[in-house]
N, C-alpha and C positions, 0 to 999 in steps of 0.2 A: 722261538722257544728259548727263555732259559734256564739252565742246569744251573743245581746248585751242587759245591764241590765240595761233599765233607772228608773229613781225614779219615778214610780209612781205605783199606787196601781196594776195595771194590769202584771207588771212587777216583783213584790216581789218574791224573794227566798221561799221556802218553808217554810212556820211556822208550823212544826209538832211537833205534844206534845210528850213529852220524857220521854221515862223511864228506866233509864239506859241506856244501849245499844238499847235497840230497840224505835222502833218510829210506829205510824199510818199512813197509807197513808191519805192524805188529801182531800177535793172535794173545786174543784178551781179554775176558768177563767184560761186555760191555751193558751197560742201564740205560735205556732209554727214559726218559722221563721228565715231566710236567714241572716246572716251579712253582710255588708258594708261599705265601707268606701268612700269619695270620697272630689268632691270638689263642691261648687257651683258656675251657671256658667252664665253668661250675655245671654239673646238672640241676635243670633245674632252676637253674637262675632269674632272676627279676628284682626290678624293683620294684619297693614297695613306695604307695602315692595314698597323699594326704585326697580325704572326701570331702574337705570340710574345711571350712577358714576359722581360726583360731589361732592361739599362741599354745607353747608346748608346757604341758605342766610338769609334766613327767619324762624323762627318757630312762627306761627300763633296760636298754641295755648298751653295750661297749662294742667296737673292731673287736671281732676274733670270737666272740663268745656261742658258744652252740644253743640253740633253742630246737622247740618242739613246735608241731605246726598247729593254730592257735594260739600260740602263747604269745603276751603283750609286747609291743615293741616300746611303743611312745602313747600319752596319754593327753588330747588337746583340749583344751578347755572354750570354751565360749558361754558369755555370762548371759544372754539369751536362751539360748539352750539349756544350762545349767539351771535358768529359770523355769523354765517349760518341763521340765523332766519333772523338777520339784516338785511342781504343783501338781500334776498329772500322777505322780507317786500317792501325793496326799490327797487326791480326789480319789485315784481307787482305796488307798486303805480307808477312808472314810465310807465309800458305799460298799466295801466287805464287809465294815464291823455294822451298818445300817441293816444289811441284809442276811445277819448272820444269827444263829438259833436266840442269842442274848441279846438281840437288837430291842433297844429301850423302843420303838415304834413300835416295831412289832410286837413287842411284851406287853407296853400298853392297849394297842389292840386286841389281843390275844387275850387279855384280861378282861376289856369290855364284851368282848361276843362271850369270853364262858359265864360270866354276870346272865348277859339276855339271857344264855342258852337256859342257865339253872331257873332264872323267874319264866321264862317261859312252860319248861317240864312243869314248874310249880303251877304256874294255873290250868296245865293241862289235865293236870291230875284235880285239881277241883274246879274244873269244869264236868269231868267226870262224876263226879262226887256229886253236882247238883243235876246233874244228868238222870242218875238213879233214884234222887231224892224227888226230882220234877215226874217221874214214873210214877213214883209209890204216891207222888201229891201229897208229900211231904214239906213242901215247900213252893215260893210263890211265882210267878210265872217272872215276873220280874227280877229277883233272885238270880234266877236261868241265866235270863238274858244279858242283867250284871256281869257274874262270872263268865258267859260268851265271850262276850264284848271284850273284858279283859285278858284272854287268853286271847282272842284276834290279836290287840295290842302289841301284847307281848310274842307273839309270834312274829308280827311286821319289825318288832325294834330288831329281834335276831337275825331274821331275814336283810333287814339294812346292815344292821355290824358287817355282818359274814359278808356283804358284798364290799365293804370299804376297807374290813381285810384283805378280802382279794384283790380286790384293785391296788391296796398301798403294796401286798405283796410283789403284783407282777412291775408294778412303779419302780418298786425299789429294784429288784431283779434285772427290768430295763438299765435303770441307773449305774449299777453293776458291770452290765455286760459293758456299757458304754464307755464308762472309766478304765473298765481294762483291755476295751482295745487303743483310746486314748493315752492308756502308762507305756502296751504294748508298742504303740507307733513311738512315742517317745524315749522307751527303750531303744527302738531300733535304731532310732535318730542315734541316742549316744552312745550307743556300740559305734557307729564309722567315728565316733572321735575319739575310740580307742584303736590304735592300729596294731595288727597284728600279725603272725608270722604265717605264711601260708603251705613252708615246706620245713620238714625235719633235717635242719643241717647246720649253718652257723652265719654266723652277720660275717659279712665281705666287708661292707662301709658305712658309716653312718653319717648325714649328712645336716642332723639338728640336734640343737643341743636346747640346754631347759631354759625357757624362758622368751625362745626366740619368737616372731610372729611366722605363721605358715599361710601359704594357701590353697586353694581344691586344688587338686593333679600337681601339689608341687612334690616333688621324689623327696622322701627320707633316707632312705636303706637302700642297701644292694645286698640279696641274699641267696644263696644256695645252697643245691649239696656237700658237701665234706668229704664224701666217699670216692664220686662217681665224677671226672672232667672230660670233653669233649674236646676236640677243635674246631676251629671255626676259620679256613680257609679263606682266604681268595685269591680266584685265579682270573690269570688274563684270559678277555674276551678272546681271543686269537687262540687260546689252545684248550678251551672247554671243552669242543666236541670231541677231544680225545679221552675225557675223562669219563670211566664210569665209575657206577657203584661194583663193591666188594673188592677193588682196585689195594693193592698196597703201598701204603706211606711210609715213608723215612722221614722221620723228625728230629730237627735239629733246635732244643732250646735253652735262650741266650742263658738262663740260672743252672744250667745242668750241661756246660760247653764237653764235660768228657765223655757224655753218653746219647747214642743215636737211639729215641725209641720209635715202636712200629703201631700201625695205626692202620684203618682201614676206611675206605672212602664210603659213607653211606647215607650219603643226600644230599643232591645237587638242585642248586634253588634257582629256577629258569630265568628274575630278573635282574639285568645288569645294573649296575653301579655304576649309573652316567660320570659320579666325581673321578671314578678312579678306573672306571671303564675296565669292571670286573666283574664275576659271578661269584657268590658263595659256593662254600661246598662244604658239609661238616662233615668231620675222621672219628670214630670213634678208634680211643684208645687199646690196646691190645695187652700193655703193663699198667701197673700205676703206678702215680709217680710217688716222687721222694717225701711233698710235702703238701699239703691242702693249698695252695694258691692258685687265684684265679685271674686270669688280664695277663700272664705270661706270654712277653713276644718268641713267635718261632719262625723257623723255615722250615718248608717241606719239598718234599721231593716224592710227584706221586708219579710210580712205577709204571709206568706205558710198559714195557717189554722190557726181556733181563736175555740177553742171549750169554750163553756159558762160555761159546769159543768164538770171537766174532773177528774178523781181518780189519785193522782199523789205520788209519791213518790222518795224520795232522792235516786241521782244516786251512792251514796256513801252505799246504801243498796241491789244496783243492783248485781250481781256475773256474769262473765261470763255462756255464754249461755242461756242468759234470764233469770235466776235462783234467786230466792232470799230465806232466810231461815228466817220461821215464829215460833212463836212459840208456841204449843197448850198445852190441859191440859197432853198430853202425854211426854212430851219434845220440843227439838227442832228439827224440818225437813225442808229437801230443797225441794221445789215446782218449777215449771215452771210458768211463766206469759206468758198471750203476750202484749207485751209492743205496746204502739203508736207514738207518738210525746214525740220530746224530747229535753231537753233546756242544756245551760252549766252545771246544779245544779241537774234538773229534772228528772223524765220519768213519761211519761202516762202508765199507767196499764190500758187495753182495758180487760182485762178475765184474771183469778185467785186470784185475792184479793177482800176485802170489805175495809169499811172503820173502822173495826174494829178489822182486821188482824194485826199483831204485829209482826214489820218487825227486824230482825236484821239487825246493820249497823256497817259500819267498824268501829274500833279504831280511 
């Protein structure tokens, strides 16, 4: 395990008084606890990745600037697409304005069936007319039959319109719906070659500028929250299973060297890091900090145990086997301890010494 040793009083190396070779063990707020290293990290964060192969026509925004989620980052053009959208635009507003109460088809339609409509009422009513006149035998059978005849007629031409209405109508209406889910998909198409922001906070980094060529899954942006940062630990394989969550950190980092802030351990990620033969662990923060920055390297220090009074003495006085050699009025002898928590410099002495046992230590 190791301890990292910040400056402050809780942290100090052992002050044991000296005489000669040997030393007392001390009684002294000792920290048990885990190392760390890591990075600090935005809420929130991601990059943002091109859908699409083009060149950039636009970059909408700058390092540092805050955006809304939704709102455009960069704008890529490809002249395929930009073809396709086009026409697909002007094929639906063509079959709108085709399909729409002023559509010259349809007006001319609409003008021919009310033509039949009117000459048809008209010889239905003087078919009528020779109906009564063929009663009273007023007129000649033939007559009748004339005016029949041409009321049938004109009933068949209305009955034809009214069906070529309808057909050009539900035509058109087809045509319609078609073109707009055709502008529709082509929309959707060129919405991915606008990109855009997908959380309310600020651009981190930008990683294209106007003009350049991109392609699918290539990263633009890095973006996050502004408000809210994380940490993003790792710890060595060898001292995970001591770590849990709701656990307390001490953080030490490198832009803010005169302040230790506190943090708290809440989610430990089970696979290791074969390069560096580590596990994650991410802290959420307890203060915040001084300024919006993200990628900040730290150390940490997560709190295993914190004992108030602990008997401690230099690991430089320790012998294999838990052994250390004291010295009394008879000489010197090796005794056993058992030892407890223990720091780069340290060890707790739980049973076998006092605080006025007089320890030998190494050269």
């Amino acid at each position: 395990m190791r301890f990292l040793r910040f400056s402050f009083a809780l942290l100090l190396a052992v002050s044991c008084s000296r005489n000669s070779d040997f030393v007392n063990p001390v009684t002294k707020p000792l920290l048990e606890a885990v190392y760390a290293s890591g990075t600090v990290v935005s809420e929130s964060e991601y990059q943002a990745f091109s859908q699409v192969d083009g060149y950039i026509a636009a970059k909408l925004v700058k390092d540092g600037d805050a955006v809304k989620k939704g709102d455009p980052l960069y704008i890529i053009e490809a002249d395929q697409q930009s073809a396709r959208y086009r026409i697909a635009r002007e094929n639906y507003a063509l079959a709108k304005q085709n399909f729409s109460d002023d559509s010259p088809v349809l007006m001319e339609l609409k003008a021919s069936l009310k033509t039949a409509q009117t000459k048809m009422q008209h010889d239905s009513v003087n078919l009528v007319r020779f109906t009564n006149l063929i009663t009273k035998q007023a007129t000649t059978q033939a007559e009748y039959d004339r005016a029949k005849l041409v009321f049938e007629q004109s009933k068949n031409d209305y009955l034809l319109m009214l069906s070529r209405y309808r057909k050009m109508h539900s035509q058109l209406q087809a045509e319609l719906i078609n073109a707009e889910n055709q502008y529709r998909i082509a929309r959707d198409e060129s919405d991915r070659y606008t990109i855009r922001s997908q959380v309310d906070g600020v651009v981190f980094k930008t990683m294209k500028e106007q003009g350049e060529l991109i392609r699918r899954t290539e990263a633009v942006a890095v973006l996050g929250s502004d408000k809210t940062f994380y940490l993003q630990l790792n710890v060595d394989e060898l001292d995970i299973h001591r770590v849990k969550v709701n656990q307390q950190v001490l953080v030490k980092i490198d832009a803010y060297p005169q302040h230790i802030f506190k943090a708290e351990v809440m989610r430990i990620y089970p696979l290791v890091d074969s390069r560096q033969q580590s596990l994650r662990v991410d802290a959420k923060l307890l203060e915040a900090l001084p300024g919006m920055f993200s990628g900040l390297a730290l150390e940490a220090n997560i709190v295993i145990r914190q004992t108030e009074q602990a008997l401690v003495i230099p690991k430089s006085a320790l012998l294999p086997g838990d052994s250390v050699i004291i010295r009394s009025g008879s000489g010197e002898k090796k005794i056993r301890i058992i030892r407890g928590a223990s720091t780069l410099d340290e060890v707790e002495v739980v049973d076998g010494l006092t605080a006025s046992s007089e320890l030998k230590i190494k050269p």
